[in-house]
C-alpha positions as CSV (number, residue, x, y, z in Angstrom):
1,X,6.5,8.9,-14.6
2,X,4.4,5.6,-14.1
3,X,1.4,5.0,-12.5
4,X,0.1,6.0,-8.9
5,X,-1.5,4.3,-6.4
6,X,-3.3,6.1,-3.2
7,X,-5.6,5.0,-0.3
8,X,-6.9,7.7,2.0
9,X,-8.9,7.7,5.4
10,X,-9.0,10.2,8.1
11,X,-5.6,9.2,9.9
12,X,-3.7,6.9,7.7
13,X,-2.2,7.2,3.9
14,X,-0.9,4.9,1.4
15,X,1.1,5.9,-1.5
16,X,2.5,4.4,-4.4
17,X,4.8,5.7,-7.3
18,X,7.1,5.4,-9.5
19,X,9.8,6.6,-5.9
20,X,8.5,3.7,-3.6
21,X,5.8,3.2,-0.9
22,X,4.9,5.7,1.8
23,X,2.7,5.3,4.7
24,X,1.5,7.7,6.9
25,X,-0.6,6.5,9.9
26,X,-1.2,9.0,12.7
27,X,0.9,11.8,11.8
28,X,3.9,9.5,11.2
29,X,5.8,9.4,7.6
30,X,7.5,6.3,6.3
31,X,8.7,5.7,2.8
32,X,10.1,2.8,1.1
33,X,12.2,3.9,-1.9
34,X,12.2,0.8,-4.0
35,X,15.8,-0.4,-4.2
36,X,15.0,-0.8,-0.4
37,X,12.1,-3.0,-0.8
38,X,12.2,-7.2,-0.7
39,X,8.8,-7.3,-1.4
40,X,4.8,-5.8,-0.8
41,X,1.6,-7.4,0.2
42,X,-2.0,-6.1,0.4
43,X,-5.3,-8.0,1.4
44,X,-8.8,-7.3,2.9
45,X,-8.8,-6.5,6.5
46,X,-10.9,-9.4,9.0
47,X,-13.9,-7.0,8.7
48,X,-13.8,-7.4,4.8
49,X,-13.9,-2.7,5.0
50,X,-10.0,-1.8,5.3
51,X,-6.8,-1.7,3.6
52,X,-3.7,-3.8,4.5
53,X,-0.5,-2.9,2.6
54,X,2.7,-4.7,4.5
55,X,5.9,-3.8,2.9
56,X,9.3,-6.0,3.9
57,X,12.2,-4.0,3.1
58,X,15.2,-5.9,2.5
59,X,16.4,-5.9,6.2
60,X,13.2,-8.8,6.1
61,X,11.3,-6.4,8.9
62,X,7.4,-6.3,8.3
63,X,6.2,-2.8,8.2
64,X,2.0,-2.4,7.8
65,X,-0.5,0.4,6.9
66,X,-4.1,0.2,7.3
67,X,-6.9,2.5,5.9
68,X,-10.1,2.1,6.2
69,X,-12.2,2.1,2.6
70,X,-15.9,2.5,5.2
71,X,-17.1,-0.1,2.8
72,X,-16.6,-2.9,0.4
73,X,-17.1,-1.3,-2.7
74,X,-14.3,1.2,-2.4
75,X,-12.0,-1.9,-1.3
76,X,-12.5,-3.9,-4.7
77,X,-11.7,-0.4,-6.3
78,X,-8.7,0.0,-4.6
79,X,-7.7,-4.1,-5.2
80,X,-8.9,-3.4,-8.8
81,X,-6.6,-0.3,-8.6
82,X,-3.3,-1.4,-6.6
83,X,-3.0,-5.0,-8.8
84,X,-1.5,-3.1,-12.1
85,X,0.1,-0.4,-9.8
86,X,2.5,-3.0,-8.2
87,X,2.3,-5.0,-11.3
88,X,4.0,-1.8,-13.2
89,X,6.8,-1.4,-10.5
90,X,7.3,-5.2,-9.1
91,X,6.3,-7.4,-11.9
92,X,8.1,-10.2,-9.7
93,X,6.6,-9.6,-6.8
């Protein structure tokens, strides 16, 4: 079992584990097991205070999660966080 990843806010989830991504935004599951995925990319929302995780399975659609961190703080822990996590299962990219 590797390392976890996990980004919370009151309507929208992102997870990431040693099975894949999963996003949860309004109710609504998705998961990304990783023989599935092409590739995963995360930056800072406009606002510099949420969250974006876009995952492009290997169809080469673009599927994006947003949660909102409510400040910039939490958003450099989560970059400080999610860097190693991804590193760990997609050391390519």
């Amino acid at each position: 079992m590797g390392p976890e990843f996990l980004a919370v806010d009151k309507n929208n989830s992102i997870v990431i584990d040693a099975s894949g991504v999963a996003f949860e935004a309004y109710g609504v599951d998705v998961d990304f097991p990783w023989p599935e995925i092409r590739s995963v990319h995360y930056q800072a929302g406009p606002n510099g205070k949420v969250l974006m995780v876009a995952v492009i399975p290997l169809d080469g659609r673009v599927y994006e999660c947003v949660v909102d961190a409510k400040n910039r703080d939490r958003l450099h822990e989560w970059f400080a966080q999610l860097a190693p996590v991804l590193g760990y299962y997609r050391p390519l990219g």
